[in-house]
Backbone bond lengths (Angstrom), bond angles and torsions (degrees), N, CA, C in turn:
res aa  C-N    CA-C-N  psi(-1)  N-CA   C-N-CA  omega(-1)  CA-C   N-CA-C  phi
1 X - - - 1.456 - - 1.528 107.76 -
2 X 1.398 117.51 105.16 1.487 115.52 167.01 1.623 128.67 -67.69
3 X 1.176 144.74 -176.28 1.430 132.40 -118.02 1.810 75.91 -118.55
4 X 1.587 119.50 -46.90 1.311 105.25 168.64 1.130 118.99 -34.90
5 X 1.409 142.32 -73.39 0.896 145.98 -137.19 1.710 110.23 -97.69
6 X 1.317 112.15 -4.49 1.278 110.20 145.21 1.509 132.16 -82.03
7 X 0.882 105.27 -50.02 1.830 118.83 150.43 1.498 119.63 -27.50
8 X 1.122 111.69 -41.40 1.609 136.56 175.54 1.999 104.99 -69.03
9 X 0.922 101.77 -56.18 1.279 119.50 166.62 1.548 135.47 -45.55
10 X 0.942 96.72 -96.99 1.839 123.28 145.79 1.485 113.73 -62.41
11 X 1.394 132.06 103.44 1.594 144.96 163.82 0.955 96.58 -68.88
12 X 1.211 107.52 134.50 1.951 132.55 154.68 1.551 131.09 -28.19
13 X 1.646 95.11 -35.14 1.535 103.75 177.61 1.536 116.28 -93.96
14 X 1.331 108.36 -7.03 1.729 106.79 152.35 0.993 131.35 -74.20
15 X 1.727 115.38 -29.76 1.626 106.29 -175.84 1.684 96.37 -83.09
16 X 1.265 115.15 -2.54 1.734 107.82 -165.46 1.789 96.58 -91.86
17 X 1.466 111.67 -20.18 1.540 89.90 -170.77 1.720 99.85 -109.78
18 X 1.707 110.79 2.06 1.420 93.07 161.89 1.438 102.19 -91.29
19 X 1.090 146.16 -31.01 1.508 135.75 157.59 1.527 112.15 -13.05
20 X 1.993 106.44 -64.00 1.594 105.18 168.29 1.072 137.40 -49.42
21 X 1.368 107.03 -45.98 1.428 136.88 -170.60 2.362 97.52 -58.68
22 X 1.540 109.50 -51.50 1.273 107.50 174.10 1.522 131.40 -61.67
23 X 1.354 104.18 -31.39 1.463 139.71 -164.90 1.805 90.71 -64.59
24 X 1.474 94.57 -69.45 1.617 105.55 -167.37 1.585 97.10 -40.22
25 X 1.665 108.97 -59.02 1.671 116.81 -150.76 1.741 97.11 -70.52
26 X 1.326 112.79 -9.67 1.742 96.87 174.71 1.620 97.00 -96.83
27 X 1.278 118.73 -30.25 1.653 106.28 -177.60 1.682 109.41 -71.44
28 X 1.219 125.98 -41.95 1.384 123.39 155.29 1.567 120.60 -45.41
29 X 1.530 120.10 -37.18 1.869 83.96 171.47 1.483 100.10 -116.54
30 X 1.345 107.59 16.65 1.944 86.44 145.98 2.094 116.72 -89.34
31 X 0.686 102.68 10.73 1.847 119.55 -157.75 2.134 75.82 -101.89
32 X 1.617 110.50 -48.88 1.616 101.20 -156.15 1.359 104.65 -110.33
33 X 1.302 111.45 12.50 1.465 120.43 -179.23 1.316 100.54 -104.92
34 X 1.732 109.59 -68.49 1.096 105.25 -152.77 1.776 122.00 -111.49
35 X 1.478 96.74 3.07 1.469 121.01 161.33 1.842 97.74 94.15
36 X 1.065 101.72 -162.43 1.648 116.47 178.08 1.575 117.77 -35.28
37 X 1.629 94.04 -59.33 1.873 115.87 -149.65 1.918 79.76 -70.23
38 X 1.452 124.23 -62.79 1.675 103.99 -173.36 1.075 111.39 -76.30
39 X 1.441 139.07 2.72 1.893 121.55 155.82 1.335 116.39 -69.12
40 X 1.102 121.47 -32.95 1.856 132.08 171.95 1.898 87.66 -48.04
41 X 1.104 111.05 -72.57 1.548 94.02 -149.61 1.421 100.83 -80.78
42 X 1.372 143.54 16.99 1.222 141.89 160.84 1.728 100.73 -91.78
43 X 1.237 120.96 -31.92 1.507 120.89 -164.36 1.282 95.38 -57.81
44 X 1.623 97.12 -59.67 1.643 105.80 -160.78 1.663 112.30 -62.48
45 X 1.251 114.32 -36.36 1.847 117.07 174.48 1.316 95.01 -55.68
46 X 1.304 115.75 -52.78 2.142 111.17 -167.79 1.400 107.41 -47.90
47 X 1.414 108.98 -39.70 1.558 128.77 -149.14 1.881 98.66 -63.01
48 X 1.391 87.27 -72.56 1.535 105.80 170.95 1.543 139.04 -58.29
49 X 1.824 96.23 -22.57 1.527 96.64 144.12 1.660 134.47 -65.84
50 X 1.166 89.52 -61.70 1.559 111.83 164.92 1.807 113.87 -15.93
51 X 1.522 92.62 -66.88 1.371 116.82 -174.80 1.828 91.23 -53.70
52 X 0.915 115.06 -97.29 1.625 126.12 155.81 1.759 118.62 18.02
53 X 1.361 89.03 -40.94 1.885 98.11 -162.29 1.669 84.34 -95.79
54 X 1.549 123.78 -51.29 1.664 124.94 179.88 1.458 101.04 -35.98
55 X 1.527 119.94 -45.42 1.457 108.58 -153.20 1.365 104.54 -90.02
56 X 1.257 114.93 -28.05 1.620 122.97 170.96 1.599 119.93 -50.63
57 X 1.593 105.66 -52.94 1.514 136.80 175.18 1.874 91.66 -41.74
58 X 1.462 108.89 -86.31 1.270 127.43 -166.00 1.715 100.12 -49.52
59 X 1.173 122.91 -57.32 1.579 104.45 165.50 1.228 125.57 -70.70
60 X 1.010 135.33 7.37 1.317 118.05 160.19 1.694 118.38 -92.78
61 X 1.589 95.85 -25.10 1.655 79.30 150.89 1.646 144.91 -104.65
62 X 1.684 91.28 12.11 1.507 98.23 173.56 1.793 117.36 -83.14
63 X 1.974 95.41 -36.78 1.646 89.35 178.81 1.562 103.35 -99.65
64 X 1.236 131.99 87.44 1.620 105.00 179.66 1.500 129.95 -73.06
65 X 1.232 106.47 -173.24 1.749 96.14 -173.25 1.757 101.07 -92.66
66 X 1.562 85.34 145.57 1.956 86.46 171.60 1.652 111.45 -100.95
């Protein structure tokens, strides 16, 4: 199966909201594990992924594939 035809398959905006969907469930048990001081440095990794996945999202539909 080539990468088209997974793409074809699987939409873009599923792998982006299970991305969220993981993000949350690791910032939730660092939030109940490890209290305040390790949600700060999980926030900010989420944050900057996040950011990361927007710009990915938005280019992939500005340059598409030919």
């Amino acid at each position: 199966m080539c990468y088209s035809e997974v793409m074809k398959k699987y939409p873009l905006w599923l792998y982006v909201i299970g991305v969220i969907v993981v993000l949350a469930l690791i910032n939730y048990i660092a939030w109940s594990v490890g209290g305040e001081a390790k949600l700060k440095s999980f926030e900010l990794f989420s944050g900057g992924f996040l950011l990361g996945m927007l710009a990915m999202y938005i280019a992939v539909h500005l340059y598409r594939w030919k």
